[in-house]
C-alpha positions as CSV (number, residue, x, y, z in Angstrom):
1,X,60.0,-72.2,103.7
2,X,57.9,-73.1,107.1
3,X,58.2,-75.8,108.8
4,X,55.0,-77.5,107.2
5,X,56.3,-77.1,103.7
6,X,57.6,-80.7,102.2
7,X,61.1,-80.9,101.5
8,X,62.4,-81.8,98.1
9,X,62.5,-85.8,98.9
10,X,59.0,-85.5,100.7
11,X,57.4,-83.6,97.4
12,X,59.2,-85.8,95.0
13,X,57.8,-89.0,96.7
14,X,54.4,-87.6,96.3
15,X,54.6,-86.6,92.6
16,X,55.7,-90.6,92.2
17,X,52.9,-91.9,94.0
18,X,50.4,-89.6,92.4
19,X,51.6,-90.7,89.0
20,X,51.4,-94.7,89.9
21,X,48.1,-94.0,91.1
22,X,47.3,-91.8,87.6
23,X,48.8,-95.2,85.5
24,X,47.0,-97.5,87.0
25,X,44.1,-96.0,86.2
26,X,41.9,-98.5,83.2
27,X,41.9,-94.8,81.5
28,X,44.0,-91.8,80.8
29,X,42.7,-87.9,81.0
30,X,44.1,-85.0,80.8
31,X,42.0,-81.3,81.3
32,X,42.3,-77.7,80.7
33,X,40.8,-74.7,82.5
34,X,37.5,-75.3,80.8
35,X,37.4,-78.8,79.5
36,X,38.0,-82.4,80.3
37,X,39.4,-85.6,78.1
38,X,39.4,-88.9,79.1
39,X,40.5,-91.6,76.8
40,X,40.2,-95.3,77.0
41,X,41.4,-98.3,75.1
42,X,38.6,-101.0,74.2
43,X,38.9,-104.1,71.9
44,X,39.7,-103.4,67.8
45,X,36.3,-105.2,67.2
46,X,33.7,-103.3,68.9
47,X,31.1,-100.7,67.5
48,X,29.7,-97.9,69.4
49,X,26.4,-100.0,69.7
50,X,28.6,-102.3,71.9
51,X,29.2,-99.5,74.5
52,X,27.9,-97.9,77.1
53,X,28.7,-94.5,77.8
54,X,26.4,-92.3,79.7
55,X,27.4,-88.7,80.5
56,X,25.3,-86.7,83.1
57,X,25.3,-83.5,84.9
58,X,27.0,-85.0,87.9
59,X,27.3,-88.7,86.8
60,X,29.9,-90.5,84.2
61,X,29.6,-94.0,83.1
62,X,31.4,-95.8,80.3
63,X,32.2,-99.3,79.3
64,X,31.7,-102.3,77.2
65,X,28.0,-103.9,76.9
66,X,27.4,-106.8,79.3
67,X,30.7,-106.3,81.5
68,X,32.1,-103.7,84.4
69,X,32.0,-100.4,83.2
70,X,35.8,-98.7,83.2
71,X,34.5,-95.6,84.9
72,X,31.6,-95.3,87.1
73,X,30.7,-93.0,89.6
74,X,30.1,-89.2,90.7
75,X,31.9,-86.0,88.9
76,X,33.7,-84.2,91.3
77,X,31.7,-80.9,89.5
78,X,28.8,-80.7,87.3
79,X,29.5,-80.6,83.6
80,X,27.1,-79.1,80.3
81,X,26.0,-82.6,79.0
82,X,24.9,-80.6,75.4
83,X,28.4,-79.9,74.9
84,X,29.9,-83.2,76.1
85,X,30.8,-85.8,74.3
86,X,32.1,-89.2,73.1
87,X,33.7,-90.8,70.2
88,X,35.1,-93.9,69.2
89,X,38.1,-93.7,67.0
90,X,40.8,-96.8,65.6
91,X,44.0,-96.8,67.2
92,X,47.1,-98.1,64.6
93,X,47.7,-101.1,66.8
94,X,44.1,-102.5,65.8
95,X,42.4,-101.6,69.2
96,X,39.8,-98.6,69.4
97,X,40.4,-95.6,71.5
98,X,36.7,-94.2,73.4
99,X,37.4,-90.3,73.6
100,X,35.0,-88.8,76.1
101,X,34.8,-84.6,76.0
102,X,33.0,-83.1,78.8
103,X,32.8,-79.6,79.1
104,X,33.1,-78.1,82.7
105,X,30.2,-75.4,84.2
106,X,32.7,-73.9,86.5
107,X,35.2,-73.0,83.4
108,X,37.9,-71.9,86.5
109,X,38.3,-74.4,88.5
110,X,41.1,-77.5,87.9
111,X,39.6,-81.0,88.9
112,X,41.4,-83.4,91.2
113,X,40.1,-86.3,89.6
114,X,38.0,-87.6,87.1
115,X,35.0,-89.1,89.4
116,X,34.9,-88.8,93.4
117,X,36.5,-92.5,93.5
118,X,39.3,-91.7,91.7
119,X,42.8,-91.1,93.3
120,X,43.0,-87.1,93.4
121,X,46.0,-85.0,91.8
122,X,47.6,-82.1,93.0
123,X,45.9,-79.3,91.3
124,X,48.4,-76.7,93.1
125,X,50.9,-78.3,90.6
126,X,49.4,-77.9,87.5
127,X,50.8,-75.5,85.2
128,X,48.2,-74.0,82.9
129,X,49.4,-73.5,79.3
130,X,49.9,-69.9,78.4
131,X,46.6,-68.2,76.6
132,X,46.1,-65.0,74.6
133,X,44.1,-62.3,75.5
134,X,42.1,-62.5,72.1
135,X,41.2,-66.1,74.0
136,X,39.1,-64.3,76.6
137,X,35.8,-62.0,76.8
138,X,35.5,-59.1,76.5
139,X,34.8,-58.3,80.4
140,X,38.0,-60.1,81.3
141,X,40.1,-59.0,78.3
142,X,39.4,-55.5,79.1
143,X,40.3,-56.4,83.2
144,X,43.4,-58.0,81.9
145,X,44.3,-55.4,79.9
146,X,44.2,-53.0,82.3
147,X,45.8,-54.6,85.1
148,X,48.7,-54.9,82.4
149,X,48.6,-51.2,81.4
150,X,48.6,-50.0,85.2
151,X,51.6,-52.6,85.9
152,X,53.7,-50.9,83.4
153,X,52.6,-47.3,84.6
154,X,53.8,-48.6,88.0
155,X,56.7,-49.9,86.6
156,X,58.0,-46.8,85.3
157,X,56.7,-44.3,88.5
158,X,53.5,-43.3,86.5
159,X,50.0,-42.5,87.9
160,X,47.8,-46.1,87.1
161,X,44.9,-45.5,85.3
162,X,42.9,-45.4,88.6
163,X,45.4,-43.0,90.0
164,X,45.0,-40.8,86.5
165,X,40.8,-41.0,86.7
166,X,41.4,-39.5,90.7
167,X,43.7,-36.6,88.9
168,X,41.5,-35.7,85.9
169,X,38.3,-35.0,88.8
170,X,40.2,-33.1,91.2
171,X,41.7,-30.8,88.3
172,X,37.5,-30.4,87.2
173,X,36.3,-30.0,89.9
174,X,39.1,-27.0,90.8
175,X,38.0,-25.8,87.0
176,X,34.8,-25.6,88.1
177,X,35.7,-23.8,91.5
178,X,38.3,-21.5,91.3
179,X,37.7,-19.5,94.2
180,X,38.8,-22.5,96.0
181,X,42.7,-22.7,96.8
182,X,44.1,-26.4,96.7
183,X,48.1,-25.5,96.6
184,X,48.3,-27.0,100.5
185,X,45.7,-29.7,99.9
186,X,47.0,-33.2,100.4
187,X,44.5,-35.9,98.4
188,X,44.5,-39.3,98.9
């Protein structure tokens, strides 16, 4: 631990605060690598026409007709506005939940807030939810996949698959020259 590292008492403290500031918020949210919810709790009687939710590239607005809006102000990242969206659904204790989806650009990066006014979170804290590699793309899968196959070859003192592509030239290329003696040759 160095000396700037927060002790237990110091960290603690902070995960309080940052939750008080979280509850006090008029809405709750909650996000994943690639996504971002926010829900918020409006009166039992109102329609969607009585809203006002605007989602933008950079830009989130959303509240009730003719009053404040409950969230105003600047994303913290830009967002595909074709793939967000918002719903109003009935709660069982007669109020009406808004459920807001927006769906991030930047699908690898955790957001500290929900807009730039917002009290930030520590995104160093979060722990991601575990995801299977039939979840990702091909590219990555097949990264993944072989960063998992050369830990195990590690694992058990066998060439990685890098280390096995370096062996399977140098044995062509002495196929293809045998008047060339390699028993002293050290290859890095």
């Amino acid at each position: 631990m160095s000396d700037n590292d927060p002790t237990p008492e110091q960290e603690a403290a902070a995960r309080a605060k940052e939750a008080e500031e979280q509850a006090a918020l008029p809405y709750k949210w909650n996000q994943t690598i690639g996504d971002l919810d926010i829900s918020l709790t409006v009166p039992g009687n109102l329609k969607a026409r009585d809203l006002v939710v605007e989602i933008k590239r950079q830009k989130l607005k959303a509240g009730i007709k003719g009053q404040d809006p409950i969230i105003d102000g600047d994303l913290p990242h830009p967002i595909h506005t074709e793939e967000s969206t918002w719903t109003l659904t009935s709660s069982p204790d007669g109020t009406k939940t808004v459920e807001i989806h927006l769906d991030k650009i930047n699908k690898m990066e955790w957001w500290a807030h929900v807009v730039t006014s917002a009290p930030k979170i520590d995104v160093t804290k979060i722990q991601p939810e575990n995801s299977k590699l039939s979840d990702l793309d091909g590219e990555t899968r097949g990264m993944v996949e072989k960063m998992m196959y050369d830990q195990r070859q590690k694992e058990m003192g066998l060439p990685t698959s890098d280390d096995q592509k370096k062996a399977d030239i140098l044995k062509k290329f002495q196929e293809q020259h045998p008047e060339l003696d390699f028993t002293n040759a050290k290859v890095n």
